[in-house]
C-alpha positions as protocol buffer text, in pm:
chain_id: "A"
residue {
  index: 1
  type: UNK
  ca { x: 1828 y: 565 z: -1120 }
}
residue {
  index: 2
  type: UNK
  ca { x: 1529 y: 818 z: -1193 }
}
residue {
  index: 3
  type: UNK
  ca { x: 1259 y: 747 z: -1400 }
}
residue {
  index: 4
  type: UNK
  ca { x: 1199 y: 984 z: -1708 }
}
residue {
  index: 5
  type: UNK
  ca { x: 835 y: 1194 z: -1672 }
}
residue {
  index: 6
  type: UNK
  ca { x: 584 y: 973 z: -1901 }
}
residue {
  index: 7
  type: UNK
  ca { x: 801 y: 666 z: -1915 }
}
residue {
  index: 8
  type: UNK
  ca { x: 621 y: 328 z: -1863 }
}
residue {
  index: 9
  type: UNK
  ca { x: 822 y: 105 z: -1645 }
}
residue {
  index: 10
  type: UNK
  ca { x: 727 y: -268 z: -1590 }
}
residue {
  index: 11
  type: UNK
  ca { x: 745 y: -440 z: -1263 }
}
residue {
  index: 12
  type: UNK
  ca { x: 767 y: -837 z: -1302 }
}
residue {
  index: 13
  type: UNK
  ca { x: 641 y: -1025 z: -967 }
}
residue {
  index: 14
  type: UNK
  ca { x: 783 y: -1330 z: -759 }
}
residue {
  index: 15
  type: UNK
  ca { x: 375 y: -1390 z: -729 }
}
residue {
  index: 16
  type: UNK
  ca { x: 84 y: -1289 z: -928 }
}
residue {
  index: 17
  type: UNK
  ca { x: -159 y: -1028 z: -777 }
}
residue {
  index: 18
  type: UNK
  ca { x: -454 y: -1096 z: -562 }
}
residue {
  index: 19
  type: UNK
  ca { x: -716 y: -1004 z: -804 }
}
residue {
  index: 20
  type: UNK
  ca { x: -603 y: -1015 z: -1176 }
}
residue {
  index: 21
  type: UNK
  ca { x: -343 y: -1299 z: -1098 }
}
residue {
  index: 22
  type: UNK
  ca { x: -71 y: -1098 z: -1284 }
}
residue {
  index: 23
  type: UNK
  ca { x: 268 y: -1089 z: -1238 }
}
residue {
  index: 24
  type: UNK
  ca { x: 393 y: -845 z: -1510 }
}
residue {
  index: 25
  type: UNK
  ca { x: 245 y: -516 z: -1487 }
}
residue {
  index: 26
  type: UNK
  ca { x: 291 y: -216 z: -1645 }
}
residue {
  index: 27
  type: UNK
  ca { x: 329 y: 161 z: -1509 }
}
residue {
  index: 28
  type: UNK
  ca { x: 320 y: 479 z: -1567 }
}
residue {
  index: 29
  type: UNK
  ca { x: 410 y: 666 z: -1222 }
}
residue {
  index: 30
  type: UNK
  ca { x: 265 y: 849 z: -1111 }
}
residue {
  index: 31
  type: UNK
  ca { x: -45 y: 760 z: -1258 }
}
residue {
  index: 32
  type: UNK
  ca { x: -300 y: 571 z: -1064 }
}
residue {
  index: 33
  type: UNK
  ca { x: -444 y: 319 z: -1346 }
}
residue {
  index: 34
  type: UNK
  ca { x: -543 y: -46 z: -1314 }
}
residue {
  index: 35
  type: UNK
  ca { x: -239 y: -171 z: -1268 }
}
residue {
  index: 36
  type: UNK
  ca { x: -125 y: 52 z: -1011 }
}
residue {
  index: 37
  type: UNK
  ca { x: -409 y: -27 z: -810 }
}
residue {
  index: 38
  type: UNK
  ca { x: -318 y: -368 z: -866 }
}
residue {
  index: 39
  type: UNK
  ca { x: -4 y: -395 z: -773 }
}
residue {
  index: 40
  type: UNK
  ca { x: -77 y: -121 z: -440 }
}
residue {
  index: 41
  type: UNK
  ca { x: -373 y: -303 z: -339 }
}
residue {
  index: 42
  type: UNK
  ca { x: -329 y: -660 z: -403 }
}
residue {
  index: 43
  type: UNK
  ca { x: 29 y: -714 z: -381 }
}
residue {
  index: 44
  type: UNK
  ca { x: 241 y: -412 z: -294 }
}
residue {
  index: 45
  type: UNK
  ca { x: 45 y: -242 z: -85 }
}
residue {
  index: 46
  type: UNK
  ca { x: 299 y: -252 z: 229 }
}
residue {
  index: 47
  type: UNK
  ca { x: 577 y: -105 z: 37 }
}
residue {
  index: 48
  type: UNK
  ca { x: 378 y: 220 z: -55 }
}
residue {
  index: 49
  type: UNK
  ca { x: 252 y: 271 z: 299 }
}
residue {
  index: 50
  type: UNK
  ca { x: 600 y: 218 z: 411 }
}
residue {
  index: 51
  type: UNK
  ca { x: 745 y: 501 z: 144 }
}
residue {
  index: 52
  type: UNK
  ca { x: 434 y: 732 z: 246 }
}
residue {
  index: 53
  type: UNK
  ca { x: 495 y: 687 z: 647 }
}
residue {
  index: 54
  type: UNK
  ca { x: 862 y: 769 z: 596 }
}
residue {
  index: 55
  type: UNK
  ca { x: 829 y: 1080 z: 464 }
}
residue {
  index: 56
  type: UNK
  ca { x: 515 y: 1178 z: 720 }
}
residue {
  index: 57
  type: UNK
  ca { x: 577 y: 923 z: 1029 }
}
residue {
  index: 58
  type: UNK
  ca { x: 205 y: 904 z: 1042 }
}
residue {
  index: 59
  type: UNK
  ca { x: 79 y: 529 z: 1111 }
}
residue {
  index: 60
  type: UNK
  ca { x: 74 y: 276 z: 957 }
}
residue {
  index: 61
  type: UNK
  ca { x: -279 y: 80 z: 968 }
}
residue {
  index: 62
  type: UNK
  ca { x: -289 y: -266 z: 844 }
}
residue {
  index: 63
  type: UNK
  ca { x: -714 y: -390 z: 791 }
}
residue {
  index: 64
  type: UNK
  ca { x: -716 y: -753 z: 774 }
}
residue {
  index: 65
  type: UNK
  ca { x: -988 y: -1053 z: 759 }
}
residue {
  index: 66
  type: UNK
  ca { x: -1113 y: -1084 z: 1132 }
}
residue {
  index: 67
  type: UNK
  ca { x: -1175 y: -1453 z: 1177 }
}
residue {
  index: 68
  type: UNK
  ca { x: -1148 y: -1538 z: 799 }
}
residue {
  index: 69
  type: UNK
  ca { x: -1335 y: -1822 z: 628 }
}
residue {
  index: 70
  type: UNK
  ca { x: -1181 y: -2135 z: 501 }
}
residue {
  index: 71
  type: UNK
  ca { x: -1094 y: -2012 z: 116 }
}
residue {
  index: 72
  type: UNK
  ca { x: -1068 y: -1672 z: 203 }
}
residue {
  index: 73
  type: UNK
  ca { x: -731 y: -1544 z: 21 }
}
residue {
  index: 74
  type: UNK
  ca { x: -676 y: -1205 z: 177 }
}
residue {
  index: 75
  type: UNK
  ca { x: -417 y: -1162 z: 395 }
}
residue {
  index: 76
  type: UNK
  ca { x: -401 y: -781 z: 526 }
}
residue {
  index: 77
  type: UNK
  ca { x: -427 y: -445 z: 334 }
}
residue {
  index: 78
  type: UNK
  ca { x: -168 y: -176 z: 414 }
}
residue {
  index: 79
  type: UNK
  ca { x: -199 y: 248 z: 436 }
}
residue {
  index: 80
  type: UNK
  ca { x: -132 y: 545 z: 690 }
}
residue {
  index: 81
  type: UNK
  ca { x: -297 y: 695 z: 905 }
}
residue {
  index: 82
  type: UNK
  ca { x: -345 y: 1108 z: 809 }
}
residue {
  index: 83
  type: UNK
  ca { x: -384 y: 1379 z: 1115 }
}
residue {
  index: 84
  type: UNK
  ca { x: -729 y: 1351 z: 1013 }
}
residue {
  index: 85
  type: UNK
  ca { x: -836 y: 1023 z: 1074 }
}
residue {
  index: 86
  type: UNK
  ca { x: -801 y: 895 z: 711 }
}
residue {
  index: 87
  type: UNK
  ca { x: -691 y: 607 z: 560 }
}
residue {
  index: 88
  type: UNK
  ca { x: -433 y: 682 z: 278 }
}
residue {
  index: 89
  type: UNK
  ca { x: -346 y: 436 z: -14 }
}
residue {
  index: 90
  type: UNK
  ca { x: -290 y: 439 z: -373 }
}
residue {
  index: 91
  type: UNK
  ca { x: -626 y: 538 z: -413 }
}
residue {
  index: 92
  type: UNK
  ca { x: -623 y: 846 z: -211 }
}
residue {
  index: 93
  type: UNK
  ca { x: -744 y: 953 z: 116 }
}
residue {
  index: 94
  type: UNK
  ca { x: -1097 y: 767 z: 242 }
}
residue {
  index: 95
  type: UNK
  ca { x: -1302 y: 781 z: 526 }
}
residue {
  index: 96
  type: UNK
  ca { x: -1182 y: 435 z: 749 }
}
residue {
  index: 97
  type: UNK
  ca { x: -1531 y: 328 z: 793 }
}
residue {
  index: 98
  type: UNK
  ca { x: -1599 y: 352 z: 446 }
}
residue {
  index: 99
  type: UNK
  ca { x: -1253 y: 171 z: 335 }
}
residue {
  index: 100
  type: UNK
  ca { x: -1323 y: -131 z: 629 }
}
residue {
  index: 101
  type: UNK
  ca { x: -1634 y: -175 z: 484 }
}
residue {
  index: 102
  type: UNK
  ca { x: -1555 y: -181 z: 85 }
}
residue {
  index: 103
  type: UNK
  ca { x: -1301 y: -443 z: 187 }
}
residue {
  index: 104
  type: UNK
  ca { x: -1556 y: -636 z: 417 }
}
residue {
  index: 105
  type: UNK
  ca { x: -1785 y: -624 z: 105 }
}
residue {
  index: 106
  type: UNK
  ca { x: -1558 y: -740 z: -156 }
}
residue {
  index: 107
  type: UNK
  ca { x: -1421 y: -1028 z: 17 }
}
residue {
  index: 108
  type: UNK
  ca { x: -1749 y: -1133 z: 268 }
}
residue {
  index: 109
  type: UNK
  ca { x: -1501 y: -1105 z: 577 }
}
residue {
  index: 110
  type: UNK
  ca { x: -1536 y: -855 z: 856 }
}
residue {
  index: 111
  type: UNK
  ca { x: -1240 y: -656 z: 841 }
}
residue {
  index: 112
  type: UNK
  ca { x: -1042 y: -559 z: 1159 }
}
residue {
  index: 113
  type: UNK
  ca { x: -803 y: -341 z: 1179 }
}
residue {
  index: 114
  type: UNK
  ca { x: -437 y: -248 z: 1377 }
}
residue {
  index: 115
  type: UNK
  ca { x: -261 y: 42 z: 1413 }
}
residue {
  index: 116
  type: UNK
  ca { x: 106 y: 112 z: 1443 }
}
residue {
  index: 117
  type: UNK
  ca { x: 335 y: 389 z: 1474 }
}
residue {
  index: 118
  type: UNK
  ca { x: 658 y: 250 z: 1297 }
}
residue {
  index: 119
  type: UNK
  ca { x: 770 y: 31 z: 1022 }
}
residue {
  index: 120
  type: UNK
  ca { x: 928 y: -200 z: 1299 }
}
residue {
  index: 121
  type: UNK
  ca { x: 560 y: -252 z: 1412 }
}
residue {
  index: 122
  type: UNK
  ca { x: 440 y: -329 z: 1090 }
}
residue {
  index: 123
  type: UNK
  ca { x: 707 y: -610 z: 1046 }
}
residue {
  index: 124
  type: UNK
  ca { x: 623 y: -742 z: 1394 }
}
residue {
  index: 125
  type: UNK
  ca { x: 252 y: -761 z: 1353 }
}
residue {
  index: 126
  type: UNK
  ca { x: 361 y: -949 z: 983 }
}
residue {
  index: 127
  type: UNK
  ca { x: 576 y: -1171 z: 1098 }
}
residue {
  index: 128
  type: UNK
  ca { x: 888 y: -1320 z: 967 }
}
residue {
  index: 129
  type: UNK
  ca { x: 1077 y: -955 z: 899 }
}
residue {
  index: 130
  type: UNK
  ca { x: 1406 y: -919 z: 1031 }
}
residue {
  index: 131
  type: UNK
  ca { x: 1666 y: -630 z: 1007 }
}
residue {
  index: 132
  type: UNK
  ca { x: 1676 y: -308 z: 982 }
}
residue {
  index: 133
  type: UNK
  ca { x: 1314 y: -146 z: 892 }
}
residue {
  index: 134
  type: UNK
  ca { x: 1406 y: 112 z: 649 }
}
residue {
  index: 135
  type: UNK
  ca { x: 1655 y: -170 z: 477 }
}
residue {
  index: 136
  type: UNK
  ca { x: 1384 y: -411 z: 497 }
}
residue {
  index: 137
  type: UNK
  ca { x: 1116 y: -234 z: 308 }
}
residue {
  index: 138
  type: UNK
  ca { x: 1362 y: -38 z: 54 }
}
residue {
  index: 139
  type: UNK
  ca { x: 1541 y: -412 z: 13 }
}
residue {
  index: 140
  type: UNK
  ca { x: 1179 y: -558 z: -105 }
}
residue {
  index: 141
  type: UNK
  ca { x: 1228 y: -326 z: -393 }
}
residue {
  index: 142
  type: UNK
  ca { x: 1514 y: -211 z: -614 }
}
residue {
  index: 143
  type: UNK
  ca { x: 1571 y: 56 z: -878 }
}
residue {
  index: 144
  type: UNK
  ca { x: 1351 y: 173 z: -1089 }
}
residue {
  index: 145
  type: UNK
  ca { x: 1080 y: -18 z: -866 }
}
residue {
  index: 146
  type: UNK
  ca { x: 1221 y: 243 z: -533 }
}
residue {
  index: 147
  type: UNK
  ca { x: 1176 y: 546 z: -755 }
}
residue {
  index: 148
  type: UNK
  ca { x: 822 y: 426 z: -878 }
}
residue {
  index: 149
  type: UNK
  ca { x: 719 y: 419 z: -527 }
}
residue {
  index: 150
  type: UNK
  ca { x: 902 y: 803 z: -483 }
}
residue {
  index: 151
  type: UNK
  ca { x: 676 y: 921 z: -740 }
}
residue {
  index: 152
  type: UNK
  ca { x: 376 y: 751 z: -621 }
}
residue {
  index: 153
  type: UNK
  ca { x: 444 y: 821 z: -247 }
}
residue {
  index: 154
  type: UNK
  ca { x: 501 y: 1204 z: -341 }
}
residue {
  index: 155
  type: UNK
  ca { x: 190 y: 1231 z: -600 }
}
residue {
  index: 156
  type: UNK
  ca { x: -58 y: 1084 z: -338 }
}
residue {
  index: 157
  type: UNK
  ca { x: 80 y: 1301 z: -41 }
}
residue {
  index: 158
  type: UNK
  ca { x: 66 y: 1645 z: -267 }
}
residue {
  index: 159
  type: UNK
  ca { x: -282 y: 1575 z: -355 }
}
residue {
  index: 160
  type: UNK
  ca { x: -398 y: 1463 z: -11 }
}
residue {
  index: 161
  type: UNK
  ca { x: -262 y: 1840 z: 48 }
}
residue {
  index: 162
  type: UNK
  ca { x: -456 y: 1952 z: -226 }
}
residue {
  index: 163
  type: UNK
  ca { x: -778 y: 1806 z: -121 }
}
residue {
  index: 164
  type: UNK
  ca { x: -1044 y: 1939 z: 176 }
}
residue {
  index: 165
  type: UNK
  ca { x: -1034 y: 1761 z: 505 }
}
residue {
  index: 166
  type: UNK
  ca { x: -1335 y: 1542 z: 546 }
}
């Protein structure tokens, strides 16, 4: 099922969010708004790096707390890996360094950070995936929610084109 240009399409979550707590948000892909960032950096975020290394096969890098505090809520943070050296996610391509250290900042962790090559290494270093990779990434989402991340994954990657390298 495609989703018309301009047409707002609301995702409704198993679990709210990691920041805003929500889980109804609404979207306008390919727009990058609050909720988008939401949902691709606080919930989702696996799914889009997963739609963006399938079309590229760059890596997938996973940052995640390095000896986390007791409290500490943040489990990992998902993007690729660009021929580069960049780390791409919802909110476009960044400088690693600079992306470890916004997410060391906003949650008072050191980040670390692990790099693999497929989405079976992904679901290894997660834990508790079975199956097929492609099935088990395409299977978290359904619909209108698979051709959200089509248009996100394809909006990010023709900009990233778009754009100088650093």
């Amino acid at each position: 099922m495609s989703i018309p240009p301009g047409a707002t399409v609301t995702i409704r979550l198993g679990s709210p969010t990691g920041r805003l707590r929500l889980t109804e948000l609404r979207l306008r892909p390919p727009e990058v708004d609050e909720h988008a960032v939401e949902l691709f950096t606080r919930h989702s975020c696996r799914l889009l790096a997963c739609a963006l290394q399938e079309r590229t096969g760059w890596p997938l890098t996973i940052l995640y707390p390095h000896h986390a505090p007791p409290g500490c809520t943040w489990r990992y943070h998902v993007g690729v890996r660009t021929p580069d050296g960049r780390f791409l996610d919802i909110n476009g391509a960044a400088d690693l360094a600079d992306v470890e250290r916004a997410w060391s900042a906003m949650y008072g962790v050191r980040v670390a950070t692990h790099t693999v090559s497929v989405i079976e290494g992904l679901m290894a270093f997660l834990g508790g995936q079975t199956g097929d990779p492609a099935a088990w990434w395409r299977d978290d989402c359904g619909g209108h929610t698979l051709d959200m991340l089509d248009m996100y994954a394809d909006a990010l990657l023709a900009r990233r084109l778009t754009l100088a390298p650093a």
